[in-house]
N, C-alpha and C positions, 0 to 999 in steps of 0.2 A: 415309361411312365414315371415324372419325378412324384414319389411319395412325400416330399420336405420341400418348402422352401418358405421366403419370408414374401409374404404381399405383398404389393404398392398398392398404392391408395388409388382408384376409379379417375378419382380428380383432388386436384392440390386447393379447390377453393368452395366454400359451398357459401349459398344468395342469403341472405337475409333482407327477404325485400328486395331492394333497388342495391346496399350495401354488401358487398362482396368480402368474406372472413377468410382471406386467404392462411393457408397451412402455413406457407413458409413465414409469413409475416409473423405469425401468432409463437415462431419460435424464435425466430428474434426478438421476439418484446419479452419473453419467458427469460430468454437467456438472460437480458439487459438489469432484470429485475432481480434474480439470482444474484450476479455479479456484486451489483451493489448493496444488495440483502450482506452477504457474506464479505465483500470490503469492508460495507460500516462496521461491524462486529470484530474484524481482524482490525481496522483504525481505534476503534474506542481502546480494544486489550493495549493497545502499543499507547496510549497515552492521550489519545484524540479526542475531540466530540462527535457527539452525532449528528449526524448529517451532513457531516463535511463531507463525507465520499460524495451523494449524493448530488451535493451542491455542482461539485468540482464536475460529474458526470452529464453534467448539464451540457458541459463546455465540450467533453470527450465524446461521446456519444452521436451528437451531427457531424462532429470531426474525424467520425470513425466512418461510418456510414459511407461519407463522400468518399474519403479515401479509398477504402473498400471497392466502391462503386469503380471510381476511377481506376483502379490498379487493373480490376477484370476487364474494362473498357479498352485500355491500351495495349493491355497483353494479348486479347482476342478483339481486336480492330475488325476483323474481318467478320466479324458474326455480326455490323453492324453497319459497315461503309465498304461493304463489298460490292459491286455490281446486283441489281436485286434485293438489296437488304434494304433496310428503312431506318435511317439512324435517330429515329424518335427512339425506338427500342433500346435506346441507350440509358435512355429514362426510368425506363419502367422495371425497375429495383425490383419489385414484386415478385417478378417471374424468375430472380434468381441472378445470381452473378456477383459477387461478393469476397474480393481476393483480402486474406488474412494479413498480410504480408501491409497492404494500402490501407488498410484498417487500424491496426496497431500505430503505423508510422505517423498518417496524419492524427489516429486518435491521443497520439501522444503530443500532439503539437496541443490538441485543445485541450489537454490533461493540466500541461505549461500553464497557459494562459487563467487556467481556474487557478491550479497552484499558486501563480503568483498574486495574483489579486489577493488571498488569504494569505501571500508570507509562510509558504507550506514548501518543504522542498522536495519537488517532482521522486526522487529516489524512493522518498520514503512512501511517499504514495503508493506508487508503482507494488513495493515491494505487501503492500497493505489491500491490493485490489489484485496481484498475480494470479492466484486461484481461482479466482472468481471469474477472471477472464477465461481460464483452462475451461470449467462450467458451463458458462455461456457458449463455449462451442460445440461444449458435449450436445447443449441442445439445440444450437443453432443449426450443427448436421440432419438436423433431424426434419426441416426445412426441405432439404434436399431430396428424403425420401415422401417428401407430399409430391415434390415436383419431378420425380423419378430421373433426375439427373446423378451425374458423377457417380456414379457406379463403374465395376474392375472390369476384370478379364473374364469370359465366361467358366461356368463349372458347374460340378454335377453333387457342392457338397449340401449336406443337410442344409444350411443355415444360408443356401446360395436367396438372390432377390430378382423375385419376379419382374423382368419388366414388360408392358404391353409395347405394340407396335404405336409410334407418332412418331413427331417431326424430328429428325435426325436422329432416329434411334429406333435398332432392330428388337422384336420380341424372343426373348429367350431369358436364360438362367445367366448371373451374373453375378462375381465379389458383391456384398455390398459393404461399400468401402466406408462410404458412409457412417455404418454403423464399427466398424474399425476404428477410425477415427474416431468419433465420438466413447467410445471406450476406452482410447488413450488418451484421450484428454482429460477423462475423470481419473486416470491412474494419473495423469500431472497434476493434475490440482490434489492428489492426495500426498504427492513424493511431495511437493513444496511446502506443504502443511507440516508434513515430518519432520524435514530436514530445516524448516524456520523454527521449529520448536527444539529441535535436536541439536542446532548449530547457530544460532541468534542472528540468522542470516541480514544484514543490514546494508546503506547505502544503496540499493538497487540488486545487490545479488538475489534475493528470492525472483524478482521478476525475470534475471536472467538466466536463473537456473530454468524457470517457464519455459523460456523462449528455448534453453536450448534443447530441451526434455519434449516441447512440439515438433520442434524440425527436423530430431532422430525420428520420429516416427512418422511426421509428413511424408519423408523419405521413400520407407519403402511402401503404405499407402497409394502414395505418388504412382508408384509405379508399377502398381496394380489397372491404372485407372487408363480407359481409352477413350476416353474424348478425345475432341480434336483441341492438339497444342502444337505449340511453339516447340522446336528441338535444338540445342545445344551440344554439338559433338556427342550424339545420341541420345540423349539422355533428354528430359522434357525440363523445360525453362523454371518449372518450378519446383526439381529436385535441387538444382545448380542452386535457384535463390535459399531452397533447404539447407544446404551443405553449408553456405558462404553464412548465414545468418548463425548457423550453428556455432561455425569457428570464432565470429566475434564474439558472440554467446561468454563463450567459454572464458577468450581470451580477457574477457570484463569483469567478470567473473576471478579470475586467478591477481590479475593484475589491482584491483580491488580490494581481496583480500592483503594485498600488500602498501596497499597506499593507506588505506583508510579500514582497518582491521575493527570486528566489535560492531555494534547498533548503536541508532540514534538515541540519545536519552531523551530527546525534545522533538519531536514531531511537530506539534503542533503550539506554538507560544500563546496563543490564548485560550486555550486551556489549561496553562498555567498561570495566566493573570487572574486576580482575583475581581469577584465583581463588587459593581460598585457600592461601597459601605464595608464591604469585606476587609480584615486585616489579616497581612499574611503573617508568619511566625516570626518574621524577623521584627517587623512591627511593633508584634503582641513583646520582643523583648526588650524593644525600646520604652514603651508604654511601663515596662517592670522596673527599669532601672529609673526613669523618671520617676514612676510613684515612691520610687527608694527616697530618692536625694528630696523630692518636696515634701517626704516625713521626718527626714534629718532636718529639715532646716525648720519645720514648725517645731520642733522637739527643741531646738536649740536657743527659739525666739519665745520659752516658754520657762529657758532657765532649765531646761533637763539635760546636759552635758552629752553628747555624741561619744560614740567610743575614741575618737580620737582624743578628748577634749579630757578624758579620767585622769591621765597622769597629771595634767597640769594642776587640774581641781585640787587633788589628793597632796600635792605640795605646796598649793596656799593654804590650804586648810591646814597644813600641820602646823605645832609651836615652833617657834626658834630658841634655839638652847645657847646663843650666841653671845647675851646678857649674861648669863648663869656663869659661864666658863671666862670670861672678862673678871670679873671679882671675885672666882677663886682666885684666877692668880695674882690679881694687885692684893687681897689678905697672904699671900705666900711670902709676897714680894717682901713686904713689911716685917713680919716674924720673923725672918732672914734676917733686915739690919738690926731689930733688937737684940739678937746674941751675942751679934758680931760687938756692941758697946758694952759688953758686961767684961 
């Protein structure tokens, strides 16, 4: 008799009405919102305005989504265009299927595309929204245990997860990986917080410390986990995508801090233009040095002499002594010839 384990949910969706409130869904939209909560907040600190995460998430967000959707769709083909299967199901997002991997790649495409439209450079973004992503999956896992999928190897520990019997999955005690995962996700979104604070992580490096701080611990999560996958010279196709994503991780990381070493000072350029009527300080000391010169030149058109102008004043206004010293010496000159004729 197991005295511990963790419960699955009866069912992942309950009716309102005609309107169906699915679990998984509700923690995707929790995570999406998080994310962008805690970007805009890490954007504004670094220089930004608000709601520019937001704005830009607009773009990343159906760009993740599809990605996502796609990545799981190709890698398990077979759950959907097998003989028997129904490849409408390919559709239906809801019910779960959501590879991290097709999510990041194309949501970074639509990331671009916001980015550029604002004149924003992608790096900095990235590195301004990292943690937030790490979040979003802590709760996005969470999705998973509505839908009693992805779950380990079976076991007998306290904290194992129940699952009932349904379609392709036996009832018994099992990892739940799920919540693994999502534990380390919230430890990555904590080390990136750290380490951007600790080390002025810029250009992209905090995103890529993310990335590589998820795929050490996808790792062996991964390979806890018995669904049906893909295999790679033993190993399931999305340890191999772990390892590989890791090492570029890294190698962006190192090679980064050597090309482009230190943070952006400018994230975002309109943020630092001022608004309209606004003067910026360089302005305000053009505006000083004018009001100097057109008080010199009324001062000067009023007969009050500039400091330039004192010496020359101070020498017309003095006497000349040049008369004076002329007729002593022509009376010299004379008293001279009179002796000389005596």
């Amino acid at each position: 008799m197991d005295l511990a384990y963790i419960p699955s949910p009866s069912t992942g969706v309950i009716h309102l009405g005609p309107i169906p409130l699915r679990g998984y869904a509700f923690c995707i939209i929790i995570g999406v919102f998080v994310a962008v909560w805690l970007g805009n907040k890490r954007w504004i600190a670094r220089g930004g305005t608000a709601g520019t995460v937001a704005d830009i998430a607009v773009w990343a967000v159906p760009f993740g989504l599809v990605g996502g959707r796609l990545y799981h769709v190709i890698t398990d083909y077979q759950l959907y265009f097998s003989e028997g299967e129904n490849w409408v199901d390919a559709f239906k997002i809801w019910e779960g299927g959501l590879g991290i991997w097709g999510a990041i790649a194309l949501g970074a495409v639509g990331a671009w595309i916001g980015c550029r439209r604002r004149g924003i450079p992608l790096p900095a973004y990235a590195d301004a929204i990292a943690p937030g992503i790490a979040l979003a999956q802590a709760i996005g896992r969470w999705g998973n245990w509505f839908n009693q999928e992805l779950y380990g190897k079976p076991t007998d520990l306290p904290w194992a997860l129940k699952i009932t019997a349904g379609p392709n999955r036996e009832a018994g005690l099992y990892h739940p990986t799920f919540l693994y995962e999502s534990l380390w996700c919230v430890g990555v979104a904590l080390l990136v917080i750290w380490a951007d604070r600790r080390f002025k992580l810029g250009h992209g490096r905090a995103f890529a410390l993310y990335v590589a701080a998820y795929c050490a611990g996808r790792v062996w999560t991964e390979y806890l986990r018995v669904d049906e996958a893909h295999h790679i010279l033993g190993l399931r196709l999305n340890v191999w995508t772990a390892i590989i994503v890791f090492v570029l991780a890294v190698v962006y990381i190192v090679i980064s801090a050597r090309i482009r070493p230190g943070r952006e000072e400018i994230v975002e350029p309109k943020a630092n233009k001022p608004e309209k009527g606004e003067k910026t300080e360089k302005d305000e000391k053009s505006d000083d040095v004018a009001g100097e010169k057109a008080d010199g030149d009324d001062k000067a058109a009023d007969g009050d002499p500039g400091p330039d102008d004192a010496p020359a004043k101070a020498a017309k206004d003095e006497p000349s002594d040049a008369p004076a010293e002329d007729a002593a010496a022509k009376d010299g000159a004379d008293n001279g010839a009179g002796a000389g004729g005596r």
